[in-house]
PDB file as gemmi writes it, atoms N, CA and C in Angstrom:
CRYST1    1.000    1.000    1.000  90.00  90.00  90.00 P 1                      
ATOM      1  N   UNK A   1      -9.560 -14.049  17.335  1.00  0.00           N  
ATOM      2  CA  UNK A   1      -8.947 -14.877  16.323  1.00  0.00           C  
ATOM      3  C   UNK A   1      -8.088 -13.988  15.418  1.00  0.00           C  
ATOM      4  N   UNK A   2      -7.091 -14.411  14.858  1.00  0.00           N  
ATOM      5  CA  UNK A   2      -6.229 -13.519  14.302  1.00  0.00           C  
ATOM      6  C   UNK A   2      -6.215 -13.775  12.876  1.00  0.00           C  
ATOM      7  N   UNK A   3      -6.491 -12.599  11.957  1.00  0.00           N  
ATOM      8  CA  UNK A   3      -6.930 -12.789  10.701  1.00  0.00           C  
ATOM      9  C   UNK A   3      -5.426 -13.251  10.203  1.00  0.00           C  
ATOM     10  N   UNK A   4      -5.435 -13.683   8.855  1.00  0.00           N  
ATOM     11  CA  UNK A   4      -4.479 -14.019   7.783  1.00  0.00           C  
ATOM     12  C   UNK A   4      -4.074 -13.027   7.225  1.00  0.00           C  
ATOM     13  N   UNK A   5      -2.848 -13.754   6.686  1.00  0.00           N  
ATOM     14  CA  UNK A   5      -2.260 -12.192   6.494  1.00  0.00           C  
ATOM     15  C   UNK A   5      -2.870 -11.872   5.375  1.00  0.00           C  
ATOM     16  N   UNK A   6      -3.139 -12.683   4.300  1.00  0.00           N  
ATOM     17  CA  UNK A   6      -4.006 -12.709   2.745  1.00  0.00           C  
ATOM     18  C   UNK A   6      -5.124 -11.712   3.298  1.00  0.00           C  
ATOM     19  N   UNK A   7      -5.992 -11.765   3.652  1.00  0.00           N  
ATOM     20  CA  UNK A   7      -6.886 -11.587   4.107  1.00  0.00           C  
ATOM     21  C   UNK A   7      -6.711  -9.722   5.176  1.00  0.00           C  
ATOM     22  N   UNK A   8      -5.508  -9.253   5.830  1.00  0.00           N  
ATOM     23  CA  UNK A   8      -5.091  -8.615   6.199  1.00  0.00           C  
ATOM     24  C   UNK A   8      -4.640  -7.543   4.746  1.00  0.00           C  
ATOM     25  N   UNK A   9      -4.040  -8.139   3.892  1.00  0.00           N  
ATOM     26  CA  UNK A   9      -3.466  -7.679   2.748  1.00  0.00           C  
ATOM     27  C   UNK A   9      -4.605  -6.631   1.780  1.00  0.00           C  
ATOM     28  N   UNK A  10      -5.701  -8.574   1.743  1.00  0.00           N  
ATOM     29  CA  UNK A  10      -6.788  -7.293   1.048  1.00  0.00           C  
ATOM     30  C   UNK A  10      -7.281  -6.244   2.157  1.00  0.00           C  
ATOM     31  N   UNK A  11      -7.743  -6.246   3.086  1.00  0.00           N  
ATOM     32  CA  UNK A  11      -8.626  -5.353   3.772  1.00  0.00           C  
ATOM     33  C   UNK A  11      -7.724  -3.823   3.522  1.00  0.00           C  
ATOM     34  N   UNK A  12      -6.306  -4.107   3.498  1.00  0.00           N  
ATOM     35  CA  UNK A  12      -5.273  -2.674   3.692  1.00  0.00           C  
ATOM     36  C   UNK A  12      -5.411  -2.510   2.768  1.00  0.00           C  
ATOM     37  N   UNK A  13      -5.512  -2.804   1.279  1.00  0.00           N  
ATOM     38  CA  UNK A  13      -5.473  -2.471   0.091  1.00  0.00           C  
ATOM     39  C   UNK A  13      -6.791  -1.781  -0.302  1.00  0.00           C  
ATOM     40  N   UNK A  14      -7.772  -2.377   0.383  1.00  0.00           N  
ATOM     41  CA  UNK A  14      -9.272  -1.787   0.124  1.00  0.00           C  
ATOM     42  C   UNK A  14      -9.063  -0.193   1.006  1.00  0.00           C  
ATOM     43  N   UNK A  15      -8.325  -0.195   2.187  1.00  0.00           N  
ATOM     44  CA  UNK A  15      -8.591   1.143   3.023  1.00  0.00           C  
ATOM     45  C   UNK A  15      -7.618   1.903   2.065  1.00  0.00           C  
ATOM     46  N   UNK A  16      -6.896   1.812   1.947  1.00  0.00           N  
ATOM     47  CA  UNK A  16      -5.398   2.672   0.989  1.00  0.00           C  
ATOM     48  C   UNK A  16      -6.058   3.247  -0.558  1.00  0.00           C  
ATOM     49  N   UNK A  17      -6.902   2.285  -1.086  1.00  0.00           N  
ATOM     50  CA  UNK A  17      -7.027   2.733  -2.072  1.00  0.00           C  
ATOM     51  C   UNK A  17      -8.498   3.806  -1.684  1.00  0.00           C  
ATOM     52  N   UNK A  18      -9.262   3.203  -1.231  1.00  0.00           N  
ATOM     53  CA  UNK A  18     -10.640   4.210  -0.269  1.00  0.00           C  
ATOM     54  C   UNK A  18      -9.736   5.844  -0.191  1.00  0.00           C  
ATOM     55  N   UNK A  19      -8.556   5.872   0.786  1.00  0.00           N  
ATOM     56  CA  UNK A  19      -7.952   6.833   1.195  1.00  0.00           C  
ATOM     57  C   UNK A  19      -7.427   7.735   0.320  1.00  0.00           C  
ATOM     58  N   UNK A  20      -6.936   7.119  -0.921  1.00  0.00           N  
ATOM     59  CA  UNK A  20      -5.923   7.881  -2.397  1.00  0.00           C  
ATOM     60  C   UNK A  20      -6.884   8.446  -2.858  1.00  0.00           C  
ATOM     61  N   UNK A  21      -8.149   7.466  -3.012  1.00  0.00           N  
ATOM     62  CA  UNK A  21      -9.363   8.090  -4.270  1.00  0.00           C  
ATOM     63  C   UNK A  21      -9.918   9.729  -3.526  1.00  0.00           C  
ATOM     64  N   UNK A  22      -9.755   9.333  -1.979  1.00  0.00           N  
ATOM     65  CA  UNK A  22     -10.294  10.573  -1.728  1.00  0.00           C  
ATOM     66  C   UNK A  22      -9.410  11.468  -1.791  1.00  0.00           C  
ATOM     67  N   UNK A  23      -8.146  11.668  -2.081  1.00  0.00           N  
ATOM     68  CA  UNK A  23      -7.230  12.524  -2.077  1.00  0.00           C  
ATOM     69  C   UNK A  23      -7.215  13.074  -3.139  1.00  0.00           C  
ATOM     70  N   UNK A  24      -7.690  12.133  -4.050  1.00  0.00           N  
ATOM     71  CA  UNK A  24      -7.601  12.491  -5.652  1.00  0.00           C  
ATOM     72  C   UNK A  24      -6.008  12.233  -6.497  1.00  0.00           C  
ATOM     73  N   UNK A  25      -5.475  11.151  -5.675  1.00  0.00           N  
ATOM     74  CA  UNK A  25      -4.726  10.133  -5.863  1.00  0.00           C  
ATOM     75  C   UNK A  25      -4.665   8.851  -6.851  1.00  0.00           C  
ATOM     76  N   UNK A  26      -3.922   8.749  -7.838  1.00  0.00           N  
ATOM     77  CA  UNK A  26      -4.057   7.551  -8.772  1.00  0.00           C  
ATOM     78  C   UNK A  26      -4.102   6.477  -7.450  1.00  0.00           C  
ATOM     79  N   UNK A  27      -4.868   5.107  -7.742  1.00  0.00           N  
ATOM     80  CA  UNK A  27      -4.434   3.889  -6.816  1.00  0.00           C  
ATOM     81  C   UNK A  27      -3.781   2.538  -7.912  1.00  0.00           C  
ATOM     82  N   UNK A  28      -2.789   2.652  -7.544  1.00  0.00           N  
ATOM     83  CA  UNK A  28      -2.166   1.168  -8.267  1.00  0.00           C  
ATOM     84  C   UNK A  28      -2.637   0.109  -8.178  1.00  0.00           C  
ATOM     85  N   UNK A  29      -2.581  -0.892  -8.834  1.00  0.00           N  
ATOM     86  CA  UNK A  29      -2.783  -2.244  -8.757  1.00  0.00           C  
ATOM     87  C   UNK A  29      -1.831  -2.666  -7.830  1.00  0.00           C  
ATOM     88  N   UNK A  30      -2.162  -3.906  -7.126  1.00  0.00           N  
ATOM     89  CA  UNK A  30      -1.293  -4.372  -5.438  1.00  0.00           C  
ATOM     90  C   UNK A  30      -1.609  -6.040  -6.013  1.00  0.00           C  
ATOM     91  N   UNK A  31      -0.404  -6.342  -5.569  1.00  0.00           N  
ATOM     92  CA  UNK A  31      -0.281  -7.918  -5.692  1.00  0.00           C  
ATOM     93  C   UNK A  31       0.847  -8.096  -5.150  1.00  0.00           C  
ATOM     94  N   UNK A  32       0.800  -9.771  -4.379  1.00  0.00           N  
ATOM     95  CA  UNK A  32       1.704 -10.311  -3.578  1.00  0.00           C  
ATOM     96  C   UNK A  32       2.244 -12.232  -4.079  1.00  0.00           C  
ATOM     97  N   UNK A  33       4.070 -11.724  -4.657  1.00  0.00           N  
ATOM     98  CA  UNK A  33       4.810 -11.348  -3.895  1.00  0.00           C  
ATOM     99  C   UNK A  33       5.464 -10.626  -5.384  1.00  0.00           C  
ATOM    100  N   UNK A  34       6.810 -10.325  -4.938  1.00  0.00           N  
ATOM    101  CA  UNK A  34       6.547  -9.210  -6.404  1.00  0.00           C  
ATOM    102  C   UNK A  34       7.925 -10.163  -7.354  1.00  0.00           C  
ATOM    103  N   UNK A  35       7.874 -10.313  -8.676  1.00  0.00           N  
ATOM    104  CA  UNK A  35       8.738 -11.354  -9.196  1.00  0.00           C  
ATOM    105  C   UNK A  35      10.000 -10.699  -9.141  1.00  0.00           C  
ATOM    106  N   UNK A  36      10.869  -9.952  -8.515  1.00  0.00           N  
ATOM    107  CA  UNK A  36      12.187  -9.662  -8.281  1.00  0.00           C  
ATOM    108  C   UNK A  36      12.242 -10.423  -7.213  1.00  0.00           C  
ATOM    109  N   UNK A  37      13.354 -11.686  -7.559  1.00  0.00           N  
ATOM    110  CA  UNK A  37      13.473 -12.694  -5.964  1.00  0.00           C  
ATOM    111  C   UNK A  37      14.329 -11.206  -5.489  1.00  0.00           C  
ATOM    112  N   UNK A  38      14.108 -11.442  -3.950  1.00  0.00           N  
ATOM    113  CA  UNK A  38      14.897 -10.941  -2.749  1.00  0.00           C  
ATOM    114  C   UNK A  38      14.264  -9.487  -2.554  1.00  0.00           C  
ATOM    115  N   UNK A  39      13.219  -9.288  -3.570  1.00  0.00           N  
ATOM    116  CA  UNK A  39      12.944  -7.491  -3.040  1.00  0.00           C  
ATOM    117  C   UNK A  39      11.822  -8.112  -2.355  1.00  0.00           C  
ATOM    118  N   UNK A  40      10.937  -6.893  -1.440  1.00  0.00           N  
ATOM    119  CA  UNK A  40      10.597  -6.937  -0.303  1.00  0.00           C  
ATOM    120  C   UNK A  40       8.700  -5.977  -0.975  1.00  0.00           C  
ATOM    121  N   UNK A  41       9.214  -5.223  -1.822  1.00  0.00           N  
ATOM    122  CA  UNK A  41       8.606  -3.987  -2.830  1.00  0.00           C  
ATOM    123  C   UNK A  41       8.912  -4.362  -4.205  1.00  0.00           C  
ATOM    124  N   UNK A  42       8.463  -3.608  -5.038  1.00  0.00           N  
ATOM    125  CA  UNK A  42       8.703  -3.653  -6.018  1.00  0.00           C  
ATOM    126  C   UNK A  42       7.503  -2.705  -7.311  1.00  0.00           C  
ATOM    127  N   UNK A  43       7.521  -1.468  -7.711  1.00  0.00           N  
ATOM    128  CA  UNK A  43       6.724  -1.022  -8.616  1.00  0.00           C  
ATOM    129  C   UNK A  43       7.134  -0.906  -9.813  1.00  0.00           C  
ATOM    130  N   UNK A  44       6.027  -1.500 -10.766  1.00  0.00           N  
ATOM    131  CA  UNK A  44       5.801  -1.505 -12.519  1.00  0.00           C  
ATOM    132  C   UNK A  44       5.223  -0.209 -13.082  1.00  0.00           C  
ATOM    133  N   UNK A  45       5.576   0.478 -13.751  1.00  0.00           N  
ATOM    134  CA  UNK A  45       4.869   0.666 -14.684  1.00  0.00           C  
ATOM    135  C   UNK A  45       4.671   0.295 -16.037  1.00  0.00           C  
ATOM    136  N   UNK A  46       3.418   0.776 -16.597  1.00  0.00           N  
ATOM    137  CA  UNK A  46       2.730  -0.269 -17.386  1.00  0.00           C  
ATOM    138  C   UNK A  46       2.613   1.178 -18.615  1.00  0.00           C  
ATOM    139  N   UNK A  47       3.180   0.954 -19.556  1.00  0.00           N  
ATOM    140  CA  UNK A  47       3.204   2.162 -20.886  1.00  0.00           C  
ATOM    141  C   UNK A  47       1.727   3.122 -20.645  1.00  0.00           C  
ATOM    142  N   UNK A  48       1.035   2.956 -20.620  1.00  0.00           N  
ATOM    143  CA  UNK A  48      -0.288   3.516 -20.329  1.00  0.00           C  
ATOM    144  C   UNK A  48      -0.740   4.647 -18.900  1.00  0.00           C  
ATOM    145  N   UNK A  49       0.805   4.074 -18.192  1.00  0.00           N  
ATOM    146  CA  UNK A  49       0.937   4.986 -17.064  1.00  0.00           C  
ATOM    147  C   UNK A  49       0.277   4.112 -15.751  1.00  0.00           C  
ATOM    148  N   UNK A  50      -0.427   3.197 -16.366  1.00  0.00           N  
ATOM    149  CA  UNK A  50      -0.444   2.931 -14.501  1.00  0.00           C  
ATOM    150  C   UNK A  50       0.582   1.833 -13.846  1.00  0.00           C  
ATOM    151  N   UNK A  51      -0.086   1.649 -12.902  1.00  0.00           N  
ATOM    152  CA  UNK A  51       1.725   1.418 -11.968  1.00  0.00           C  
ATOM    153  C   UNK A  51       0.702   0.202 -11.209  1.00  0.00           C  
ATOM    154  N   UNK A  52       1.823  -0.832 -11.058  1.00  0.00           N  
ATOM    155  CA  UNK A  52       1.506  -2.244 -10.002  1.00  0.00           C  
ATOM    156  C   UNK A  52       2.670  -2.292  -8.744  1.00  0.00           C  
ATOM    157  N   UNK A  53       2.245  -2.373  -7.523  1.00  0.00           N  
ATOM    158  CA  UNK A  53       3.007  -2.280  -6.158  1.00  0.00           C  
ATOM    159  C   UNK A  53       2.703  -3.646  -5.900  1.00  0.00           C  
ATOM    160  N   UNK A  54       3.790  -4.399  -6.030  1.00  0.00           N  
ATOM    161  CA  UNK A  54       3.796  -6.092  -5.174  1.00  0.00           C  
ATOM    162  C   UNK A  54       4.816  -5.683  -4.230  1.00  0.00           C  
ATOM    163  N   UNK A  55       4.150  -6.538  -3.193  1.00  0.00           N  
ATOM    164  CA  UNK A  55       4.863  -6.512  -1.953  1.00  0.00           C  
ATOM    165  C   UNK A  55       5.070  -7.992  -1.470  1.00  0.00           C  
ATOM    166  N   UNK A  56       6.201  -8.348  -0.389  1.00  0.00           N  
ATOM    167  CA  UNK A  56       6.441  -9.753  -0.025  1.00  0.00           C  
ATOM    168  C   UNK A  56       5.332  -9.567   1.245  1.00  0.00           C  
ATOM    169  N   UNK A  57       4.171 -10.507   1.346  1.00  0.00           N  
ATOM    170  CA  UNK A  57       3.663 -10.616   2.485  1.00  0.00           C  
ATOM    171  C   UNK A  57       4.021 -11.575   3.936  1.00  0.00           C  
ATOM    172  N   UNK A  58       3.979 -12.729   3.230  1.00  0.00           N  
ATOM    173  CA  UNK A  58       4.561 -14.233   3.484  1.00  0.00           C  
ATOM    174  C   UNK A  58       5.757 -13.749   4.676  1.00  0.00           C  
ATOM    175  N   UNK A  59       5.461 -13.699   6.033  1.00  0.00           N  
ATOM    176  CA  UNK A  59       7.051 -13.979   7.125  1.00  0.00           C  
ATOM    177  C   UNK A  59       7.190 -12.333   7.306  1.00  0.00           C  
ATOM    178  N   UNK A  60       6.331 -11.408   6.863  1.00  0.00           N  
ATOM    179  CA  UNK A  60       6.929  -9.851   7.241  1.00  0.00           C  
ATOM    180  C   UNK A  60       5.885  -9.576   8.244  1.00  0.00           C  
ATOM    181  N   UNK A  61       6.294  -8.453   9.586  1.00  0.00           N  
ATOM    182  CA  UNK A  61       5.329  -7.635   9.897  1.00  0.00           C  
ATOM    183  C   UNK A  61       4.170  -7.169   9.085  1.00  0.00           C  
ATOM    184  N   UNK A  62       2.938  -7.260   9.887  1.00  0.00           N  
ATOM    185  CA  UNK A  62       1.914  -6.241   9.018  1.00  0.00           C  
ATOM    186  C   UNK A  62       2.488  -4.815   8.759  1.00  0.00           C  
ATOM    187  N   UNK A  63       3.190  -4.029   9.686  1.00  0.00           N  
ATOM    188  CA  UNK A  63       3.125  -2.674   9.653  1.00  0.00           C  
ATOM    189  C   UNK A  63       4.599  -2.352   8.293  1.00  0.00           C  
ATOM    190  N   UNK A  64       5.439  -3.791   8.315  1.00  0.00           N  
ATOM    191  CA  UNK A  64       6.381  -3.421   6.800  1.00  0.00           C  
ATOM    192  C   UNK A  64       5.328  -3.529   5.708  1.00  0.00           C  
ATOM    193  N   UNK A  65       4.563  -4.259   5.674  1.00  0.00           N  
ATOM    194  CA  UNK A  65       3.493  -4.440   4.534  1.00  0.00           C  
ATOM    195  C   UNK A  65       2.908  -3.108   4.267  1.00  0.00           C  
ATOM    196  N   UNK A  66       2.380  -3.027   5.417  1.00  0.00           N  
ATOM    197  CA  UNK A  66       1.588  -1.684   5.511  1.00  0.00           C  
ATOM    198  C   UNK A  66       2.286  -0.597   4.820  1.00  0.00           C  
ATOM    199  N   UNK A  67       3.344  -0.215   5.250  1.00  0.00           N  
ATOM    200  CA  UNK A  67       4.509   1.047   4.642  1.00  0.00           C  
ATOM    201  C   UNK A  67       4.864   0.473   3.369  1.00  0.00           C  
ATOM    202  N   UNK A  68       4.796  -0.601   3.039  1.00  0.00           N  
ATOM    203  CA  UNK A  68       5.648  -0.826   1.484  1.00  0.00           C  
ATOM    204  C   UNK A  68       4.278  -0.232   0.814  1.00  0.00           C  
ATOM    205  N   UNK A  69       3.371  -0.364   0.804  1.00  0.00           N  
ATOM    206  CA  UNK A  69       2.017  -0.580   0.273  1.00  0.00           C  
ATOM    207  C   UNK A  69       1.978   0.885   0.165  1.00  0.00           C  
ATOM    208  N   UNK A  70       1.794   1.601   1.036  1.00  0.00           N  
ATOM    209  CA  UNK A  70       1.908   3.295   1.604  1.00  0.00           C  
ATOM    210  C   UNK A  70       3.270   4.153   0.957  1.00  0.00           C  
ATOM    211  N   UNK A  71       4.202   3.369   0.629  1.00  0.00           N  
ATOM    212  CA  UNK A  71       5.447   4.041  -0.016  1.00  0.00           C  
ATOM    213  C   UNK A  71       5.362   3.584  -1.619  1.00  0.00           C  
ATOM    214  N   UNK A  72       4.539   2.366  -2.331  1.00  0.00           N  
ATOM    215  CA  UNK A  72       3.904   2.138  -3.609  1.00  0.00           C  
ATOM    216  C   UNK A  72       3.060   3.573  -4.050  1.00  0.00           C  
ATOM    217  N   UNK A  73       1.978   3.948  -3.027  1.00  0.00           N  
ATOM    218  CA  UNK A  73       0.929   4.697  -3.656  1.00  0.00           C  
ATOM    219  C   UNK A  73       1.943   5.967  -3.712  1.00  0.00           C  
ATOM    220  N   UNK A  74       2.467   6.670  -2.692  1.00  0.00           N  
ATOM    221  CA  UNK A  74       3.736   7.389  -3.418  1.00  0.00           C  
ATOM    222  C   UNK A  74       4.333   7.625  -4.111  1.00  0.00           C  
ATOM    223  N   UNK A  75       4.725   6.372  -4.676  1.00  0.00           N  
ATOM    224  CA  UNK A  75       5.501   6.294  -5.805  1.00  0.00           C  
ATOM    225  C   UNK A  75       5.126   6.399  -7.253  1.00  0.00           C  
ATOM    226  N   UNK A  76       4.123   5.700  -6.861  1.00  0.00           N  
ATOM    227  CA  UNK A  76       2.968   5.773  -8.147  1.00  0.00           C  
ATOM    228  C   UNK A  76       2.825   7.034  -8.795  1.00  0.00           C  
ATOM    229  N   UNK A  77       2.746   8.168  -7.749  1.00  0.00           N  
ATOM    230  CA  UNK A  77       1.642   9.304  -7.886  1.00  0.00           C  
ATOM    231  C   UNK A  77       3.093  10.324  -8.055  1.00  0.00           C  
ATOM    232  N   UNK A  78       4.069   9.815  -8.121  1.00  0.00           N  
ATOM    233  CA  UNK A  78       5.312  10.529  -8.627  1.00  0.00           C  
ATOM    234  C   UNK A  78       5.646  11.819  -7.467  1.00  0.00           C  
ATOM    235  N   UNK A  79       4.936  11.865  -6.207  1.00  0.00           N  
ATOM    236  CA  UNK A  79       5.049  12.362  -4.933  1.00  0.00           C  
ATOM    237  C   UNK A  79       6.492  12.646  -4.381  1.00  0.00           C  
ATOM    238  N   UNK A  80       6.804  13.981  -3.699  1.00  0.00           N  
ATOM    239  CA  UNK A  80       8.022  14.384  -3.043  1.00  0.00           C  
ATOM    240  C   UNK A  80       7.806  15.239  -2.119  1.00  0.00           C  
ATOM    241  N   UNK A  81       9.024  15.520  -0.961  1.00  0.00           N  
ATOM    242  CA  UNK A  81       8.917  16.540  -0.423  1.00  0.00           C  
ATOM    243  C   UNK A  81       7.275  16.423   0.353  1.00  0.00           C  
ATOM    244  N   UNK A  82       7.024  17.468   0.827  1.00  0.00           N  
ATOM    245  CA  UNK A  82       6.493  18.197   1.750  1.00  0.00           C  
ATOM    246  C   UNK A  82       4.737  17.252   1.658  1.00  0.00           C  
ATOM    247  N   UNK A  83       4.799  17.360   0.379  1.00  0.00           N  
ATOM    248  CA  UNK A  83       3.335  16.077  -0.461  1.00  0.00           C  
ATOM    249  C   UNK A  83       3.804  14.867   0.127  1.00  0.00           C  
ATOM    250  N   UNK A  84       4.097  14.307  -0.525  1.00  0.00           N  
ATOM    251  CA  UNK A  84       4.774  13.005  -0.082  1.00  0.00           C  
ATOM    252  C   UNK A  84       4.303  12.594   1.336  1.00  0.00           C  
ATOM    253  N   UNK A  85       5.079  13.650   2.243  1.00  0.00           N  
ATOM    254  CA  UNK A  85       4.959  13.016   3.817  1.00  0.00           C  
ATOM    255  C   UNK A  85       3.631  13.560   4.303  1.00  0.00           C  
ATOM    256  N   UNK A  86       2.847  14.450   3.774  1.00  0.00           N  
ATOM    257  CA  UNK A  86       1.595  14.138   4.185  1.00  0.00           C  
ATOM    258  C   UNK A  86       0.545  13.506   3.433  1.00  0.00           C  
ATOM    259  N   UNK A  87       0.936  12.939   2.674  1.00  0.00           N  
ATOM    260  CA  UNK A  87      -0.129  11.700   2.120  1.00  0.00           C  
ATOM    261  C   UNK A  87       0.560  10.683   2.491  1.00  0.00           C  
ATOM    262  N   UNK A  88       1.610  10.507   3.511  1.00  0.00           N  
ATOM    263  CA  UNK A  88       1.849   8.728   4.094  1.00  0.00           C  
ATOM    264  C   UNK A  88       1.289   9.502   4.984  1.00  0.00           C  
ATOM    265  N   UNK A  89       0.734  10.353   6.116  1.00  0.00           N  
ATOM    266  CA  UNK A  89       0.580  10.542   7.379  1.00  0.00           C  
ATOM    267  C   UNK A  89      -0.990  10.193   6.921  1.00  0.00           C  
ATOM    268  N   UNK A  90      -1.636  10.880   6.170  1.00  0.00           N  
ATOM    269  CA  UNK A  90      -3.406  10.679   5.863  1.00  0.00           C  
ATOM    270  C   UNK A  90      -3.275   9.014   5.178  1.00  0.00           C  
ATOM    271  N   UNK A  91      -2.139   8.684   4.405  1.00  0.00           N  
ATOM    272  CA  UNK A  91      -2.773   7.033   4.638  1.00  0.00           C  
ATOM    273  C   UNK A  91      -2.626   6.095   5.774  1.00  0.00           C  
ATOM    274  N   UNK A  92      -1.581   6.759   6.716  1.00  0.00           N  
ATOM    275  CA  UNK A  92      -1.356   5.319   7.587  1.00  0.00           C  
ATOM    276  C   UNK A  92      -2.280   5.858   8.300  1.00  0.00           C  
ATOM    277  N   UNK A  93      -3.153   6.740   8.921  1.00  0.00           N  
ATOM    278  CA  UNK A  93      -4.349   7.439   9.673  1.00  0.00           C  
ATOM    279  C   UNK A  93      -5.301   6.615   9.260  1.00  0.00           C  
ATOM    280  N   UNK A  94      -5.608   6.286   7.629  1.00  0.00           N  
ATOM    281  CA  UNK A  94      -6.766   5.510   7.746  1.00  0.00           C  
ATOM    282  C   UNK A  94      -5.994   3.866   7.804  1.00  0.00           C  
ATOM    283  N   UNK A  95      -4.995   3.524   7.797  1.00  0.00           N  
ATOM    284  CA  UNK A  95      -4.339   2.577   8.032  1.00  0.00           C  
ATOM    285  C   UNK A  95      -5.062   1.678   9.816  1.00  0.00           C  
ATOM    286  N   UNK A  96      -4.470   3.006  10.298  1.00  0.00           N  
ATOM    287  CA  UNK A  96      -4.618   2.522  11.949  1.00  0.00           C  
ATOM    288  C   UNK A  96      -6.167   2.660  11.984  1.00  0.00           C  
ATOM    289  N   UNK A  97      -7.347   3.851  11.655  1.00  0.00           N  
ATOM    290  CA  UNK A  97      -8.618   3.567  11.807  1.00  0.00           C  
ATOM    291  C   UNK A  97      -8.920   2.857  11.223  1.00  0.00           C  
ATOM    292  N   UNK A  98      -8.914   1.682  11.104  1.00  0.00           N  
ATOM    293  CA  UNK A  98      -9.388   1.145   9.906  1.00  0.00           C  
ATOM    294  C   UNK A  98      -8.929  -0.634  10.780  1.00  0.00           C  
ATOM    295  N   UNK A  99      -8.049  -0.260  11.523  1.00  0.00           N  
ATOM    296  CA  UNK A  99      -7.424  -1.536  12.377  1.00  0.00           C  
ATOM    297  C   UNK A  99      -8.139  -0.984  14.111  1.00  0.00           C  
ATOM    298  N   UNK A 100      -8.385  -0.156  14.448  1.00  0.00           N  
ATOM    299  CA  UNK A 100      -9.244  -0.065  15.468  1.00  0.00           C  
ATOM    300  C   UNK A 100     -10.471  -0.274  15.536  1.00  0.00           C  
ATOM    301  N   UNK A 101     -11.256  -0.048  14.391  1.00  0.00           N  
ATOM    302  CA  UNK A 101     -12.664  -0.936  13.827  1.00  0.00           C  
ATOM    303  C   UNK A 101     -12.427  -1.645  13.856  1.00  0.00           C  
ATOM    304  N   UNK A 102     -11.418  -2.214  13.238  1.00  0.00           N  
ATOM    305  CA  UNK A 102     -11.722  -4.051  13.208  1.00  0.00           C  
ATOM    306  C   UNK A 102     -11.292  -4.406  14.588  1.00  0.00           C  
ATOM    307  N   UNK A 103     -10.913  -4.047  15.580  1.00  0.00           N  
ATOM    308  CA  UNK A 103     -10.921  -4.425  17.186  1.00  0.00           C  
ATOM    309  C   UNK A 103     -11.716  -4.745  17.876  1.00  0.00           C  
TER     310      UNK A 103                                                      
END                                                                             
């Protein structure tokens, strides 16, 4: 049976943020869809420093979800360079384990 995407959304948000905390990674707040009509992404920050990643779920691939979500915690964490691309490689890792369990 093929889960929802709601339902798909939280489970990635629960592994992503699981994955940051262990990095020692801020994790943003995630909500769907984000109030800029036509963006796809979209991150807030909030005076206090933390940061909200809405993403469009509704009609997209899981795996654009997945990367918007994965390019949020990035962004968040003010990440570049050489950092950057290996904390998307250790999140989409628990991305995909995390979708082979659930198989």
């Amino acid at each position: 049976m093929e889960q929802s995407s709601s339902l798909m959304f939280a489970a990635t948000v629960r592994t992503l943020a699981s994955a940051a905390r262990e990095r020692g990674l801020v994790v943003p707040g995630f909500r769907s869809p984000p109030r800029v009509p036509g963006a796809d992404r979209t991150v807030r920050r909030a005076p206090d420093g933390r940061s909200t990643v809405a993403v469009v779920v509704k009609g997209r691939p899981y795996q654009a979800v997945a990367a918007d979500m994965i390019e949020g915690i990035v962004i968040a964490n003010d990440l570049d360079g050489t950092e950057a691309t290996r904390v998307r490689t250790r999140l989409w890792e628990a991305v995909v384990h995390s979708q082979v369990e659930a198989a």
